[in-house]
N, C-alpha and C positions, 0 to 999 in steps of 0.2 A: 564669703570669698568667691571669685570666681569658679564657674565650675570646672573647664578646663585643670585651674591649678589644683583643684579640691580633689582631683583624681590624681595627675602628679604626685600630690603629697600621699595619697592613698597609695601609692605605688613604693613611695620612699618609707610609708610605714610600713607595709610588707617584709622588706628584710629583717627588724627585729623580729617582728612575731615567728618568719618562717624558720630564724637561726635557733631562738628559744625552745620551740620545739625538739628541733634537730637534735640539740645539745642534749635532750632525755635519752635520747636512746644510739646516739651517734658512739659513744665511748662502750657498748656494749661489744664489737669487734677488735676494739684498740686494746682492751684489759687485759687479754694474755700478753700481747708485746709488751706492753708499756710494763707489765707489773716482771716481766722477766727484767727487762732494763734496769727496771729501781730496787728489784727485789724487794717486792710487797708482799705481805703474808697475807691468809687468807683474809683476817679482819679488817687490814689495812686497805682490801681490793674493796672490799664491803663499803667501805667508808668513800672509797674515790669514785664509785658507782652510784651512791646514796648519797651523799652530800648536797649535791645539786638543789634535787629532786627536793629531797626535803629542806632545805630553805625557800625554795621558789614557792612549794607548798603554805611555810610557815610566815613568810613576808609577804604574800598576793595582796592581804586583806588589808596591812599596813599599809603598803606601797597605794593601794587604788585609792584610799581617801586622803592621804597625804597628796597624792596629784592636784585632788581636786581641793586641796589648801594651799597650796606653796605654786601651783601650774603644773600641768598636764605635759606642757611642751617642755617646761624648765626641769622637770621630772623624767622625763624620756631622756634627754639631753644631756644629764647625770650618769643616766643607769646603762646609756652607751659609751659614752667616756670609759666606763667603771668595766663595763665587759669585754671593751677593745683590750684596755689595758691585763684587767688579769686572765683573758685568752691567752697572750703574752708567758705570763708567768706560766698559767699552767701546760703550754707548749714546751717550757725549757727549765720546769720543775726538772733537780738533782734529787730528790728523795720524797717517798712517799706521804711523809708527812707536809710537806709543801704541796704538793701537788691535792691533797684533802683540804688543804688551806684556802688553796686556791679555787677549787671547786665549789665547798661553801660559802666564799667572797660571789662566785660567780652567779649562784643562786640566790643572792641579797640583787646583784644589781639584775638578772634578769626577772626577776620578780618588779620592778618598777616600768621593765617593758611592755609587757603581757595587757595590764590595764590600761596604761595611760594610750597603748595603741586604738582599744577599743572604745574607750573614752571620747579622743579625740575625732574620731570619727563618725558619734555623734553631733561634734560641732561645725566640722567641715557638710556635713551630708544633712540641711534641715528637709530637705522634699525626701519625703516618706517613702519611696522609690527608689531614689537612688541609694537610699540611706540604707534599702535593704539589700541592695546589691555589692555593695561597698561591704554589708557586715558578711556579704556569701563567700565575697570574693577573700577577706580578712579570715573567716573560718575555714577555707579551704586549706590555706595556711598553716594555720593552728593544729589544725584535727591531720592534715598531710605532713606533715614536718615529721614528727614522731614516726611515721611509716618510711619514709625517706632517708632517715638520717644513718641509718648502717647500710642502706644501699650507696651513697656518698660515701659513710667511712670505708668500707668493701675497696673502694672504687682507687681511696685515697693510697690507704694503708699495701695498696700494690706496688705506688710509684713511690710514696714517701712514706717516712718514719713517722710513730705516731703522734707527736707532736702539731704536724698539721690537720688534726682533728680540730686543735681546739684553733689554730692560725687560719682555717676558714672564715670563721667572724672577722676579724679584722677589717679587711675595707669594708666587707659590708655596713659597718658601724662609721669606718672613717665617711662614707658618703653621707649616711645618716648626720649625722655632725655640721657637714658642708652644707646641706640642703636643706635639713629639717627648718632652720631659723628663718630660711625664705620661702618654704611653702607650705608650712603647719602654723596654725595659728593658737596663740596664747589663751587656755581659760583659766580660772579658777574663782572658786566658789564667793561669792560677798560675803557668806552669812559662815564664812569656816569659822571657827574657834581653834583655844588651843588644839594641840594632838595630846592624846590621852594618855600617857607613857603608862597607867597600869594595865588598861585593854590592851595596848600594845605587847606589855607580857606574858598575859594572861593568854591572846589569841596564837601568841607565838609558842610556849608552851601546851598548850592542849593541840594544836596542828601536830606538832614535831612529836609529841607523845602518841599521838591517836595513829598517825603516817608509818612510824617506828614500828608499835607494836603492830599493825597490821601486815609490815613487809616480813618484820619475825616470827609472825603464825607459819607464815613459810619453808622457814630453813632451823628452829626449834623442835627438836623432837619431847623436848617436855615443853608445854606453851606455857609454863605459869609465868616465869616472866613477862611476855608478850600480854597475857591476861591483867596481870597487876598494872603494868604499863597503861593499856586501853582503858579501866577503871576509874585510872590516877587520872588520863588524858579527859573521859568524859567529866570527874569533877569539875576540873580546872575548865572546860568546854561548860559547863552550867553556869558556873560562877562566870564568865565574861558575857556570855546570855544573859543573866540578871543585869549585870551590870551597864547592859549597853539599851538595855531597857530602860532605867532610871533617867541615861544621862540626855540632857538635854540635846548635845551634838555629840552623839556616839561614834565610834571609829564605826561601826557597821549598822546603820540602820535597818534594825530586822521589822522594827515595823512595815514597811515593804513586803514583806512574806502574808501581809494581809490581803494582796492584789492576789485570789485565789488562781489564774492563770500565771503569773511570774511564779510561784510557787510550785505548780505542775509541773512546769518546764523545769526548770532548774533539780526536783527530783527525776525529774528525766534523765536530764543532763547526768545526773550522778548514776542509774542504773544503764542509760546506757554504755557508758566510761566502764564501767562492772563488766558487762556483756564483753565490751569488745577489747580490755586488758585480758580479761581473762582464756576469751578464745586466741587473743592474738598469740598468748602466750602457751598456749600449746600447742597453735600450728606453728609457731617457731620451732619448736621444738621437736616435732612429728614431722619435720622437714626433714633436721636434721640427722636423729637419731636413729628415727624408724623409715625413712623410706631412703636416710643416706647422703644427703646434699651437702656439699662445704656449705660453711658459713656464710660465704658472698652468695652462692646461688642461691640460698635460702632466703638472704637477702632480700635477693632480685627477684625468687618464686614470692615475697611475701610482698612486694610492692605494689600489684595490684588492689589489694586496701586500701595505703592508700592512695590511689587513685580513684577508687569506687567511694569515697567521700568526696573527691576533688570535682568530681562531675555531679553527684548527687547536692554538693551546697553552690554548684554554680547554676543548679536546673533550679535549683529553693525558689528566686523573686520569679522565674515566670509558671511555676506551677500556682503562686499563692495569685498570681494576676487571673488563674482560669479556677479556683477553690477557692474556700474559708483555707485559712493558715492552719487551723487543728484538723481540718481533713486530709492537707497534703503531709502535716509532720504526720498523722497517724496510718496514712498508706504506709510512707517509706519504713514507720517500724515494723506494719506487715510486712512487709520486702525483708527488711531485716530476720524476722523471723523464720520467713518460709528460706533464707538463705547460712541461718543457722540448722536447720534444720536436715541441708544438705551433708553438713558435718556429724548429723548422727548417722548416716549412713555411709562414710566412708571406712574404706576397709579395698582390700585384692587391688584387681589391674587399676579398676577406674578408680584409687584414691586420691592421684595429682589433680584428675580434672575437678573431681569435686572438692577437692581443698581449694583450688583457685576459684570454682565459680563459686561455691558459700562462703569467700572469704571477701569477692568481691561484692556478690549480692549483697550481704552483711553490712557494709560500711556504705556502699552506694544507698540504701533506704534510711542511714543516720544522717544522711547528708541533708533535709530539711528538718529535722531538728536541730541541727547545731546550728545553721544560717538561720532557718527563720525561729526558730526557738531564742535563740541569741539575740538575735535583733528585739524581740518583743521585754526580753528580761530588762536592755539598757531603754528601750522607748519607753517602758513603761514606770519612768522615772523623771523629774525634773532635770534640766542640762545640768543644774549643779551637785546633782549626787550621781551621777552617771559611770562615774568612777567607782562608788560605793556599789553600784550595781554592778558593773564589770567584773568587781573583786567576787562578788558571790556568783556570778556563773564561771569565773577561772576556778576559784577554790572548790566548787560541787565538779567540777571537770578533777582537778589531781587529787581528789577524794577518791572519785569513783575509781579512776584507775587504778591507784593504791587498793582500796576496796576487791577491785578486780584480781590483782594479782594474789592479794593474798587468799581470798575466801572460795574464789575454782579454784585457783592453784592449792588449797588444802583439800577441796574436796577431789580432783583430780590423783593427787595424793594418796587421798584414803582408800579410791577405786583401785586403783594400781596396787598398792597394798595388799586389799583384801582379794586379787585376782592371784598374787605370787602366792597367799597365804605366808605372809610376815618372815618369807626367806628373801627379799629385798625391798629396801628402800625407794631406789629412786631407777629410772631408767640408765643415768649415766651410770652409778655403780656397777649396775648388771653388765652395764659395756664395759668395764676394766674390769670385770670381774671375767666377765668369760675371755678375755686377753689369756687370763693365768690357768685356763683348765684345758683340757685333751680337747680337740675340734668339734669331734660331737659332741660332748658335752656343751663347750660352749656355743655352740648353734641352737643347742635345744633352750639353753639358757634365754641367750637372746631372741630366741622366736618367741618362748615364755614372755618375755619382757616387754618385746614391744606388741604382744596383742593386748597385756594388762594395759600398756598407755594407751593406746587405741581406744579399750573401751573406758578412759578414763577423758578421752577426748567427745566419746558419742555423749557420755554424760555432760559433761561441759556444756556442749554443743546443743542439750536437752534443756539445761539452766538457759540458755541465752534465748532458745524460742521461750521457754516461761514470763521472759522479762523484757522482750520486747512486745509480746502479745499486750503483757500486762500493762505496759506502757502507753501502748495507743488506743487499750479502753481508756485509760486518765486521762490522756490528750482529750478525746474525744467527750469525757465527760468534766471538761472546762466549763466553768461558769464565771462570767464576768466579776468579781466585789463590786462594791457600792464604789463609784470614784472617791480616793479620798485625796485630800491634799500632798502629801506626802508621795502619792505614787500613781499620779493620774494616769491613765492608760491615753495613749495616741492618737491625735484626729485623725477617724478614718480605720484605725486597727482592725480587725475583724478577728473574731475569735469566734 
């Protein structure tokens, strides 16, 4: 296709990816109103928060090979129809359980967006250039959206009801619709076969069990459930492993994971997602609780994230034009790390500065690993499984930050804990709790409380230098596989 239009359409692909995103963490400011409104109990707030998340998790993997059987475009095309629509519903959901209904519908169809975006932009972009620019400019998106989308809600939820959280998609979907058919072009695969309806249940089951028990390591004070859950998750998670091995046209081709670089990357992809849910989710936190910010400035203190990916995957194609690709992703995770590292030293006057700069450095040096990291996972696949590849770098991305949340956020947890000595739980309790005691008292309380968060953040903070470090020795100790048929690497790649 023309180049001109080939960008065009990269521009009309933009709004699903950057709305998908958003939708993760945009109803994170709206859930007090909205659950006053419908009178939600605590379970039910649980489920209209989690529901998404965990189908967009649990159908990625379906959705990206199905593209590339039925069409990418005709796939996209569906999954926007589907999300205009139950935006709708869940804007003017009357009860909580509709609006959980809704939510979950909404993460079937944004799960057909997320791939088929990434997909297609393999087919519009074959100059290896542009194609890398197109996937920096798409992951800015991606990995920005989620940092964005409570600074929007913040923004919404002042002028209007919360409703118009989820009524933001709408046109952007209605354009999609209008446009897509005249400036995205049709692929799909020659050689599809049937779709496998037992992988399909098997990959859907082990996601939504392994996502589950990970978010309820969190908010569990006895984890055995959460443990039994992750257990049950990884059998069911083996058994569609074997079985996708057998099959001749597997819903996921993991043979691919033999390309020893797409393999690196994509554990990247998943520990970096670890790193930076889990830091994000305590300087969320540490905004608010311990240094005092409403919710909207917390927001808007937390948006320089991201932005510090927005700029770090737009600088990706011209750092890899003056480096090999594994020396520029493996700086930026240094960056990352000497910018986690700033967060173990926060504390006193200069905490603001340094939560914004280690929050920015931090996401600014993930910025070429998501562009060119990403790029290299879908090149280094034939155009017709491109999708199957898409699906394994979205699914190691809402792994890792599930991942993330749950595993600092318990060990965060256990700091805080063992700093009160097991006379509080969490930082919010301590703050209703010292509401109910004599002044001093509850000042000594919460000074107690928020130094135990603090250094439950320097730890955190600690975790994310180990794991960024550790990641760009593996970048950096990349080695080519043998080219195989299945997952040639790209004329001209450099690794």
């Amino acid at each position: 296709m023309r180049v001109n239009r080939a960008w065009l359409g990269l521009a009309v692909l933009m709004l699903p990816t950057l709305l998908v995103a958003m939708d993760m963490t945009a109803l994170l400011l709206a859930l007090p109103q909205l659950s006053a409104d419908l009178g939600a109990t605590n379970v039910e707030q649980l489920w209209i928060s989690d529901s998404y998340g965990f189908m967009v998790a649990g159908m990625v993997i379906t959705m990206g090979t199905l593209g590339d059987r039925i069409g990418r475009r005709r796939l996209l095309m569906i999954g926007a129809a589907a999300f205009a629509v139950l935006s709708v519903v869940a804007a003017f959901a009357a009860s909580p359980l509709l609006l959980i209904v809704a939510r979950a519908l909404l993460g079937i169809a944004g799960a057909t967006l997320a791939p088929s975006t990434l997909a297609l932009i393999t087919n519009m972009f074959r100059d290896e250039r542009q194609r890398g620019q197109a996937i920096a400019i798409w992951a800015t998106c991606q990995f920005t959206g989620g940092a964005l989308g409570p600074v929007l809600a913040g923004f919404l939820l002042q002028h209007f009801w919360w409703g118009s959280v989820f009524l933001v998609a709408v046109p952007a979907m209605a354009l999609l619709l209008l446009t897509g058919p005249v400036l995205l072009p049709e692929f799909r695969s020659d050689q599809a076969g049937r779709l496998d309806l037992a992988s399909v249940g098997l990959s859907l089951v082990a996601v939504l069990l392994m996502v589950y028990g990970l978010k309820q390591l969190t908010v569990e004070s006895v984890p055995v459930v959460p443990a039994v859950t992750l257990v049950v998750g990884a059998v069911v998670g083996s058994l569609f492993v074997r079985r996708q091995l057998r099959l001749e046209t597997p819903l996921l081709d993991l043979r691919l994971l033999r390309n020893r670089p797409l393999t690196a990357v994509i554990v990247a992809l998943v520990f970096a997602g670890i790193a930076m849910a889990g830091t994000g989710l305590l300087v969320t936190q540490y905004l608010q609780s311990v240094l005092d910010f409403s919710p909207v400035a917390s927001a808007v203190l937390f948006a320089p994230m991201g932005l510090g990916v927005a700029v770090g995957t737009m600088a990706a194609p011209a750092l890899a034009r003056r480096m090999k690709q594994t020396t520029a992703i493996a700086g930026g995770l240094v960056g990352s790390a000497l910018g986690s590292l700033l967060l173990v030293a926060v504390d006193g006057p200069s905490a603001l500065p340094l939560v914004m700069i280690g929050i920015t450095v931090l996401a600014l040096g993930t910025g070429p690993l998501f562009a060119l990291g990403t790029g290299l996972v879908v090149g280094s696949v034939p155009p017709e499984r491109a999708g199957s590849a898409a699906s394994m770098s979205e699914t190691g991305n809402y792994f890792g930050g599930s991942l993330g949340f749950a595993l600092l956020g318990v060990v965060a947890a256990v700091v805080y804990r063992s700093r009160m000595g097991g006379t509080s739980d969490s930082l919010a309790g301590a703050v209703a709790a010292s509401r109910h005691l004599p002044a001093s008292q509850g000042a000594e309380l919460l000074h107690a409380a928020r130094e135990a968060f603090t250094a439950g953040l320097h730890v955190t903070g600690g975790v994310a230098v180990v794991i960024f470090a550790g990641m760009a020795v593996l970048v950096l100790a990349m080695r080519p596989a043998t080219r195989a048929a299945s997952a040639p690497l790209p004329e001209g790649a450099r690794s």
